[in-house]
KEKE-3310 file (N, C-alpha, C; in steps of 0.2 Angstrom, whole numbers, plus 5000, padded with zeros to 4 digits):
npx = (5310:5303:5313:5326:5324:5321:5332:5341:5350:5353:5361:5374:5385:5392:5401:5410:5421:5427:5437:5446:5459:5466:5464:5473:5483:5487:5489:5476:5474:5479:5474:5473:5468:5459:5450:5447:5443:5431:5424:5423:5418:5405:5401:5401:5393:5382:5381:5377:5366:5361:5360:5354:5339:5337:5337:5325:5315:5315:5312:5300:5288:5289:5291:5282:5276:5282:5285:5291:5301:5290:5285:5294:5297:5294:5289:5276:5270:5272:5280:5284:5287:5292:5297:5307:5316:5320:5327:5339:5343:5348:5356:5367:5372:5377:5388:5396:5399:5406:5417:5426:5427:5432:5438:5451:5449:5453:5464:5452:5440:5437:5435:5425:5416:5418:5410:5399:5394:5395:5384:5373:5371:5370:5359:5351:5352:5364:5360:5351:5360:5369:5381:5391:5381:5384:5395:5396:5391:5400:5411:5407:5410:5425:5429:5425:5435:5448:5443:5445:5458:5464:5459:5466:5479:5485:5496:5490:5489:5492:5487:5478:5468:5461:5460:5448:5443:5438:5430:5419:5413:5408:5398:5389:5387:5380:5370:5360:5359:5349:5340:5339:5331:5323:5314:5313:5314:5304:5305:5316:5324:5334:5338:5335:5345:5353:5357:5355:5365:5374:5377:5380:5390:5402:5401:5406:5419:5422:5424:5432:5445:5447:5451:5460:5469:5466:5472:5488:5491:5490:5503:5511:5511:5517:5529:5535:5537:5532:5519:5517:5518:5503:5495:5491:5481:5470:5466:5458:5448:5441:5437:5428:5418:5413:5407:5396:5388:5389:5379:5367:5365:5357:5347:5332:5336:5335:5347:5353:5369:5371:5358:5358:5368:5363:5353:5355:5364:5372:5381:5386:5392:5403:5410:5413:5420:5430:5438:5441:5451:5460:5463:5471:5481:5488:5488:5493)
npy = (4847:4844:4838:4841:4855:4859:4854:4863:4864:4870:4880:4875:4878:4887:4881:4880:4884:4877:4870:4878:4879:4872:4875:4885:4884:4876:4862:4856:4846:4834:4819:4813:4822:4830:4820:4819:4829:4832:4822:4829:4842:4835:4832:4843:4849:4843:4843:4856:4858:4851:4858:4873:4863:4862:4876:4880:4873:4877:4892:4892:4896:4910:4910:4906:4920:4925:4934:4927:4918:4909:4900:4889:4872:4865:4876:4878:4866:4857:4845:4837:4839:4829:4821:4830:4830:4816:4816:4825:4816:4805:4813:4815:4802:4798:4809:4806:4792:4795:4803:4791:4784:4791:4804:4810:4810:4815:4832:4836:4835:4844:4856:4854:4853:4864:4872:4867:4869:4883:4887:4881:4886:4899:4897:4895:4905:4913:4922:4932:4942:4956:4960:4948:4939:4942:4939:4926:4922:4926:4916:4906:4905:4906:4895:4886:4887:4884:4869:4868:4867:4860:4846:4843:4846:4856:4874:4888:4905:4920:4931:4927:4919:4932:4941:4933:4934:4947:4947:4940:4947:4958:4952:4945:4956:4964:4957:4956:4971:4971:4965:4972:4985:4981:4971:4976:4972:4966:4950:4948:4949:4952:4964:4975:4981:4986:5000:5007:5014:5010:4998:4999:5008:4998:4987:4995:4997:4984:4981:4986:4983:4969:4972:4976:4966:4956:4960:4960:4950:4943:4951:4946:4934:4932:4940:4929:4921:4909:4913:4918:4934:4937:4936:4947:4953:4947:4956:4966:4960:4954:4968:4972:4961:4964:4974:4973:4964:4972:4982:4972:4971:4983:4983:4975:4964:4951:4952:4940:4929:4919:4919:4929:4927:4916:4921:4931:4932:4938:4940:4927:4924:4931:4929:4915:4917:4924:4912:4905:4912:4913:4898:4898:4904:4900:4886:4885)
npz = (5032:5048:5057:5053:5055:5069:5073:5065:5056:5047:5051:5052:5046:5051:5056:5047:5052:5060:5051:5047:5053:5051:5036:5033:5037:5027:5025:5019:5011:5016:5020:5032:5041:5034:5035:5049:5052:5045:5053:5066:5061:5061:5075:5081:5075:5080:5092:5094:5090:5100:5109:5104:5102:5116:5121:5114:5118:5133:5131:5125:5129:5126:5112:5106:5103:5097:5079:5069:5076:5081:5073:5073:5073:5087:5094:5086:5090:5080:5084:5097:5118:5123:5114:5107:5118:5117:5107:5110:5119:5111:5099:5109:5112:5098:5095:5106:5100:5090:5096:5101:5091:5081:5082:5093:5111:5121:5119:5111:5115:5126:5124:5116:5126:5135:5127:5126:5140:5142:5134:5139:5152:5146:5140:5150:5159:5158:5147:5148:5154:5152:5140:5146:5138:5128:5124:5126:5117:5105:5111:5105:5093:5091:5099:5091:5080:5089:5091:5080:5077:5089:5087:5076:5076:5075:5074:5079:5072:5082:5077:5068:5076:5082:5073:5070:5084:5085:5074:5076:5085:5080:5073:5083:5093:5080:5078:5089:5091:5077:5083:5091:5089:5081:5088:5101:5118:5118:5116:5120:5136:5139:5133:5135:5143:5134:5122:5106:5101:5107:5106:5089:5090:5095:5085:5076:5081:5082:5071:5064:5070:5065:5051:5055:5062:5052:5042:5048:5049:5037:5032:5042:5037:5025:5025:5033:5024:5020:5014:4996:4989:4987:4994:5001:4992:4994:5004:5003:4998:5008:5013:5004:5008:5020:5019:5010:5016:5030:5025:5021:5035:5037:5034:5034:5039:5055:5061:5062:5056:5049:5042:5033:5025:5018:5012:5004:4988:4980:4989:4996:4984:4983:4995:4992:4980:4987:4994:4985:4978:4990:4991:4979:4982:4994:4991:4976)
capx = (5308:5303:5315:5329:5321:5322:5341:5344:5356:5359:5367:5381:5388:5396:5406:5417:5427:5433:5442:5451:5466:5469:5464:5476:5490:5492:5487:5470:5476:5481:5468:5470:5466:5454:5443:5446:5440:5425:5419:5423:5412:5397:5401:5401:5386:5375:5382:5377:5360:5358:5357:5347:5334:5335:5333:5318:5311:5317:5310:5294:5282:5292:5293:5275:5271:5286:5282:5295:5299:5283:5285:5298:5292:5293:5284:5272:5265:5273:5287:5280:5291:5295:5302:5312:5321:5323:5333:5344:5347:5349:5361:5371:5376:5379:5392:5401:5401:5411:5423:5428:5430:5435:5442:5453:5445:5460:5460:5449:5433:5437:5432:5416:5412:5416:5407:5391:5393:5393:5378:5368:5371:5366:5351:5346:5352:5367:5357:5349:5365:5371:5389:5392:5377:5389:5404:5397:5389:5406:5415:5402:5414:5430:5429:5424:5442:5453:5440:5448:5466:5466:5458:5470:5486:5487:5497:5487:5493:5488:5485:5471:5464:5461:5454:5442:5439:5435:5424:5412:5411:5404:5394:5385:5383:5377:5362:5358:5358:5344:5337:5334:5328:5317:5308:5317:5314:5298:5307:5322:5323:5343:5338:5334:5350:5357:5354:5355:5371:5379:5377:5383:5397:5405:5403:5413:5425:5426:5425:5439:5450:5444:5454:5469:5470:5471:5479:5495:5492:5494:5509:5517:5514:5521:5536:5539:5540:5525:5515:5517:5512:5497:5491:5490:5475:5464:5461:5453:5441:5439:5431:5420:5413:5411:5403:5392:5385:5385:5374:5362:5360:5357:5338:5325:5339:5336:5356:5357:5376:5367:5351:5359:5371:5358:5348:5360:5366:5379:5388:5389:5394:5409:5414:5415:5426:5437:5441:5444:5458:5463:5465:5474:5487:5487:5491:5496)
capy = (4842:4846:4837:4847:4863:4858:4851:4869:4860:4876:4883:4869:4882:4890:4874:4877:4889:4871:4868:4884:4878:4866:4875:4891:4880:4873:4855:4856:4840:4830:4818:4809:4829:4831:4816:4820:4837:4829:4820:4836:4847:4832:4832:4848:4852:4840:4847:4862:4855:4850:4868:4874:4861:4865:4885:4880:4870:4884:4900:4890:4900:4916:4910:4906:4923:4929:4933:4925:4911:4906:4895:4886:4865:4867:4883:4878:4859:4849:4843:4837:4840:4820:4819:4833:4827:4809:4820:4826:4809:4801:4816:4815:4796:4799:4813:4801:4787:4797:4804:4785:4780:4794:4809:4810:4812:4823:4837:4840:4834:4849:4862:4853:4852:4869:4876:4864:4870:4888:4886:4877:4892:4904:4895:4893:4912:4921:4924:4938:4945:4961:4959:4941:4936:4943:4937:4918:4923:4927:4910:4901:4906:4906:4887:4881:4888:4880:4863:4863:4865:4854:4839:4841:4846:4863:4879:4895:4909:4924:4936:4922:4919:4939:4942:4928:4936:4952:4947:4937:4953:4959:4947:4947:4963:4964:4952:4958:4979:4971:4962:4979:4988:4975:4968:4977:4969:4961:4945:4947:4953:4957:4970:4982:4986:4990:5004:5006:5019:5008:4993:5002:5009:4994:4986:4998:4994:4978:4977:4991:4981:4964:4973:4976:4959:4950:4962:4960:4941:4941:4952:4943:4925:4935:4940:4923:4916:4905:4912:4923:4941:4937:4935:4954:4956:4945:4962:4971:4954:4955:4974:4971:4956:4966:4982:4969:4962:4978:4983:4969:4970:4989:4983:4973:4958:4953:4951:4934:4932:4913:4920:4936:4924:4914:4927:4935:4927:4938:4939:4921:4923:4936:4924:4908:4919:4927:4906:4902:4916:4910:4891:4899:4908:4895:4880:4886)
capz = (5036:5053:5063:5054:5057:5073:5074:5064:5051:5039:5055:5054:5041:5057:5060:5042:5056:5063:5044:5045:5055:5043:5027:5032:5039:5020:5028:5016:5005:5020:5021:5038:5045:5033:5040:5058:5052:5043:5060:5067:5060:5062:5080:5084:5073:5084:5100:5092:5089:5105:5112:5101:5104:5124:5118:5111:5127:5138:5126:5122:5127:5122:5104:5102:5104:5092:5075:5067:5079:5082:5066:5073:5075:5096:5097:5082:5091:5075:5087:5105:5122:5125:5106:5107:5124:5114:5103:5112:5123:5105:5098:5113:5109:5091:5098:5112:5097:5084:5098:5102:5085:5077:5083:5100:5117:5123:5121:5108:5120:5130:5120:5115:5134:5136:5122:5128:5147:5140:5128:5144:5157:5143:5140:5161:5163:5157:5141:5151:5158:5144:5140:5147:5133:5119:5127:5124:5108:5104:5112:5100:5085:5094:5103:5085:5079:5094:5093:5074:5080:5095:5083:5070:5079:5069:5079:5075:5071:5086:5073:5066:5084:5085:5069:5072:5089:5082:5067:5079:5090:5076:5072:5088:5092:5074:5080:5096:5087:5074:5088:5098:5082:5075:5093:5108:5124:5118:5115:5123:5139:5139:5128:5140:5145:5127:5118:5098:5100:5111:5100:5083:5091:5096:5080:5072:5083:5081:5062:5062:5075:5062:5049:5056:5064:5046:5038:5050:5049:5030:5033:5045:5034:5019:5029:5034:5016:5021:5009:4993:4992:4982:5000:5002:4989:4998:5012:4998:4996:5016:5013:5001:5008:5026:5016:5007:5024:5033:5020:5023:5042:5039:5031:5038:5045:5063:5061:5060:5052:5043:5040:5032:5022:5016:5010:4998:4983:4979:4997:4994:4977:4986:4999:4986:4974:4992:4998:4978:4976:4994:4992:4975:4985:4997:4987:4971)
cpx = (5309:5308:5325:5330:5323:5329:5348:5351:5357:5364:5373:5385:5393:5402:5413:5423:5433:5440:5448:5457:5469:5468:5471:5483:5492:5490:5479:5468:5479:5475:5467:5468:5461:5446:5445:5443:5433:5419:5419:5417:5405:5396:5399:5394:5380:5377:5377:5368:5358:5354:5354:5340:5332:5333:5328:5313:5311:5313:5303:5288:5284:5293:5286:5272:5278:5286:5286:5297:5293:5281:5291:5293:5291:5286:5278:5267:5270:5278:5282:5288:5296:5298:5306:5318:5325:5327:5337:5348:5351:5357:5368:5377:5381:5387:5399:5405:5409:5418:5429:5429:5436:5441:5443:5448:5448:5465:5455:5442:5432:5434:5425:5413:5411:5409:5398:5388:5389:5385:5372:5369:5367:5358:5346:5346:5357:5363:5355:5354:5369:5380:5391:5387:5379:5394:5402:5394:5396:5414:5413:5409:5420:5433:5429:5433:5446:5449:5445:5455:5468:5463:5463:5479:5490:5488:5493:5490:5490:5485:5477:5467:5460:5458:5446:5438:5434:5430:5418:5409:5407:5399:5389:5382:5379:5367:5358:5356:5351:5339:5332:5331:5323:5311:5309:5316:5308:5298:5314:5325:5330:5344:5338:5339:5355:5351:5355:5362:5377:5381:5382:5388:5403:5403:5409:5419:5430:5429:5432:5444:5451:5450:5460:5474:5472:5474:5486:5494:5495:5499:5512:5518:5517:5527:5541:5541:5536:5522:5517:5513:5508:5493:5486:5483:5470:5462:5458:5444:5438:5434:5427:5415:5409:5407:5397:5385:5383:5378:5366:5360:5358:5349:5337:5329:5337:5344:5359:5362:5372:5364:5353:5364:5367:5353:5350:5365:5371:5385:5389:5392:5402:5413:5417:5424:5432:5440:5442:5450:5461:5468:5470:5482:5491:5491:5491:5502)
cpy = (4845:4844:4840:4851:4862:4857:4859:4867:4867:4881:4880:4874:4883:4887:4874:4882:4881:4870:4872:4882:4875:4868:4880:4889:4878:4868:4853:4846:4831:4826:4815:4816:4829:4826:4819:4827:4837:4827:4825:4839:4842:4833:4838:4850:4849:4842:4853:4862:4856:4857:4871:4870:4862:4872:4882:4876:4874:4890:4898:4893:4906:4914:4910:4912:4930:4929:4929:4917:4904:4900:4887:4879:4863:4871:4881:4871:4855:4845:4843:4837:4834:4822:4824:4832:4819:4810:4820:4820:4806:4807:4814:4807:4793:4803:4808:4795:4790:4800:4797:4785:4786:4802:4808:4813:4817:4826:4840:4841:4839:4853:4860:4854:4858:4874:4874:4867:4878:4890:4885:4884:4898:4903:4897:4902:4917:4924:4932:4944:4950:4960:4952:4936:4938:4937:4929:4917:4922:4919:4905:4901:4904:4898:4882:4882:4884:4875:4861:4861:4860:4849:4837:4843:4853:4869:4885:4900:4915:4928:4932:4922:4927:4942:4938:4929:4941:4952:4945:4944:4956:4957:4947:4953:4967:4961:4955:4968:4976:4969:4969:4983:4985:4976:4972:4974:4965:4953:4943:4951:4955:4963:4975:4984:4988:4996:5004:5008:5014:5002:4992:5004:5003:4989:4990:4996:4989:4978:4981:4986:4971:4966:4974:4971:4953:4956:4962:4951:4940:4945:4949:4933:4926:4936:4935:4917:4912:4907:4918:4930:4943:4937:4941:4958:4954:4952:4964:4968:4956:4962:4973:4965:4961:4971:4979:4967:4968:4982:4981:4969:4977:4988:4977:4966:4960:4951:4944:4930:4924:4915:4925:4933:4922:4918:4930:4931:4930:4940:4933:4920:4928:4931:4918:4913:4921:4919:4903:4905:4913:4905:4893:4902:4905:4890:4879:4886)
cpz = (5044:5059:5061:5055:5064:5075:5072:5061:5047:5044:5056:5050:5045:5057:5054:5048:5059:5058:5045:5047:5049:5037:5027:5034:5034:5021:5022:5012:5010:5023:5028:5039:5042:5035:5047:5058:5052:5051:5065:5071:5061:5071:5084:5082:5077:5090:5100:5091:5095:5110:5110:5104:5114:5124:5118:5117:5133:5136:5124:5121:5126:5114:5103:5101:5099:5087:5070:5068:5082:5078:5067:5074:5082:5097:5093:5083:5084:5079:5095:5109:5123:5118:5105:5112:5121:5110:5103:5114:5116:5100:5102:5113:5103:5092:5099:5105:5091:5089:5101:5098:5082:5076:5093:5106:5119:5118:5118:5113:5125:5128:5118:5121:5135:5134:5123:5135:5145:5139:5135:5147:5152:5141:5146:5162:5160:5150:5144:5156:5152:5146:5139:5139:5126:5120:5122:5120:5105:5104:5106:5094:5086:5094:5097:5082:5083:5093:5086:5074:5085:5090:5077:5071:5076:5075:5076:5078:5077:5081:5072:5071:5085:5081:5071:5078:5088:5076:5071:5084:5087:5074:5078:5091:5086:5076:5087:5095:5083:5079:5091:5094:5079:5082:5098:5113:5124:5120:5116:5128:5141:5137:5130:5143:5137:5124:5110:5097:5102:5108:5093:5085:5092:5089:5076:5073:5082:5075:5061:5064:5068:5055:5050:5060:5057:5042:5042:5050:5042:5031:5035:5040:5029:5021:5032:5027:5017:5015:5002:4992:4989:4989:5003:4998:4990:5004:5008:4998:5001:5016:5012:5004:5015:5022:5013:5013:5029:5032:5019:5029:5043:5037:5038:5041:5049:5063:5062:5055:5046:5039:5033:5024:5015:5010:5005:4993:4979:4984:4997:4989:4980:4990:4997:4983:4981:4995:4991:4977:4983:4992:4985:4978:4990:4997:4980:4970)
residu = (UNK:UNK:UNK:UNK:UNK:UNK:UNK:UNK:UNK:UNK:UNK:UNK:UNK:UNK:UNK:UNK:UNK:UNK:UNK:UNK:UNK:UNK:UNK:UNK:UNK:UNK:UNK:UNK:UNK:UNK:UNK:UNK:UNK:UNK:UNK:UNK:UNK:UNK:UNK:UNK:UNK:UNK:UNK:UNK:UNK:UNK:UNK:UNK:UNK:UNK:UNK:UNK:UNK:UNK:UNK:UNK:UNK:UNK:UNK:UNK:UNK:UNK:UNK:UNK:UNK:UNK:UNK:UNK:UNK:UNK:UNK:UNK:UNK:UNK:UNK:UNK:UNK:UNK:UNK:UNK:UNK:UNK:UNK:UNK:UNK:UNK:UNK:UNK:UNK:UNK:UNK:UNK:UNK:UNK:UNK:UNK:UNK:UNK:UNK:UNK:UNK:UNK:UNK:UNK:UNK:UNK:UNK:UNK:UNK:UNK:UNK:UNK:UNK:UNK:UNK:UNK:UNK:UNK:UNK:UNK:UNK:UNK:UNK:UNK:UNK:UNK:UNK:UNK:UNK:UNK:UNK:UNK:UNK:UNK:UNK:UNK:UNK:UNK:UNK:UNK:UNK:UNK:UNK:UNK:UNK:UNK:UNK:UNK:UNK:UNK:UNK:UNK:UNK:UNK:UNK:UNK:UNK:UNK:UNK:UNK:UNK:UNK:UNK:UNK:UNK:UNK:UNK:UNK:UNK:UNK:UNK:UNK:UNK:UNK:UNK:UNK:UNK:UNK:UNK:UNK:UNK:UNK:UNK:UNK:UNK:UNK:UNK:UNK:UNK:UNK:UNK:UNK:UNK:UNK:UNK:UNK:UNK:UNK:UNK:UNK:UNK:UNK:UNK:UNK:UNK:UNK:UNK:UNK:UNK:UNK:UNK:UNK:UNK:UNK:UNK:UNK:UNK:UNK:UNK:UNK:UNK:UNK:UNK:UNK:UNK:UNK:UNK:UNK:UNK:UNK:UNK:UNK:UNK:UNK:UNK:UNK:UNK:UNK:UNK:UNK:UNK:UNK:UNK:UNK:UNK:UNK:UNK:UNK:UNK:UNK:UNK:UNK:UNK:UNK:UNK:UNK:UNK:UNK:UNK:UNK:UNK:UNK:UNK:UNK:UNK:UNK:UNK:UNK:UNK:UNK:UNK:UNK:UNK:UNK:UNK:UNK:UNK:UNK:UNK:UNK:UNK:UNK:UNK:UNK)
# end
């Protein structure tokens, strides 16, 4: 349906990040959290929405001439400019309604604003600014993790915070590496100041730095008696799934971490079996 295409619903995936505080805190069973999680992840996914549909109003006539996004329902006429603006005003309502009934105003509301302000600047400009246009690629993933802490009163562990940093760094820089290798600055003019070298170095980094942030998480919750030290043979999982994925954005990905998900039916089949033995270790 063109006015999901356009909302970019399979990207709400993003948003299980908000569950995390609450699935890794043990809290998973606790159902008042889990609804406050539930209207959550809807609220944020249409926030999430909303920026996208302004991308696509702002980039309109850069998609129409990109091979890919050219198909999109903006770039492509099936979706006209007034209806997509009625969208958002109509999203935005939806939003406001579910934070009045159903999740607190304070502080969770804060983190959706930021992460809306953010998204808006990157759209009007810093998108074109190299670094700062990782940076709030990067909050993307982040903002979702503290919106699910702050909604559900859950403390997170830094170690968790640090991973989660590290993994999106990679994730981002991942997309913006296929991006330069696929299109280079045809369709993205921030592109010109990256190089490919400089790109794939800083991956490594991350994904390194990404390992050694959960693996001293699951140490230090094993050392707390928190969790049993069944927790330990989940890093192994975490490889293979990162060596699976690397693997896929080394082909014809433009590195997007959904698209790339999506696309592979046994990475999804890794990361199912890696939050089975989890939730197994977890609340067994």
């Amino acid at each position: 349906m063109k006015w999901l295409k356009l909302m970019r619903v399979h990207h709400y995936i993003k948003n299980i990040l908000i569950l995390f505080p609450m699935f890794f805190n043990g809290s998973f069973f606790d159902f008042k959290l889990l609804q406050v999680s539930f209207f959550g992840f809807l609220a944020f996914g249409l926030t999430s929405s909303i920026i996208y549909i302004i991308n696509d109003l702002r980039d309109l006539e850069k998609d129409k001439k990109h091979p890919i996004k050219c198909k999109r329902p903006l770039a492509s006429g099936q979706i006209k400019k007034n209806e997509a603006i009625c969208m958002v005003l109509g999203l935005m309502t939806i939003i406001l309604i579910i934070h009045i009934n159903y999740v607190q105003l304070i502080p969770s509301v804060s983190w959706l604003l930021l992460y809306f302000v953010l998204n808006l600047l990157y759209s009007l400009k810093l998108k074109n600014m190299p670094i700062i246009d990782i940076a709030i690629l990067v909050s993307g993933f982040l903002i979702r993790v503290l919106y699910g802490a702050a909604i559900t009163g859950v403390v997170l562990s830094n170690w968790l915070i640090l991973t989660v940093m590290s993994v999106s760094f990679y994730l981002a820089l991942g997309k913006r590496r296929n991006e330069y290798q696929d299109h280079g600055e045809e369709t993205r003019e921030v592109l010109k100041y990256y190089n490919y070298e400089f790109l794939d170095k800083n991956m490594t980094v991350s994904l390194a730095l990404s390992d050694v942030f959960y693996s001293l998480w699951c140490v230090n919750m094993i050392d707390k008696g928190k969790y049993s030290s069944f927790l330990i043979w989940t890093i192994p999982l975490i490889l293979l799934i990162q060596m699976k994925y690397s693997l896929n954005i080394e082909g014809s990905s433009d590195g997007d971490p959904v698209e790339v998900l999506f696309h592979d039916k046994i990475l999804i089949g890794m990361v199912v079996v890696f939050f089975l033995f989890m939730f197994m270790v977890l609340y067994g």
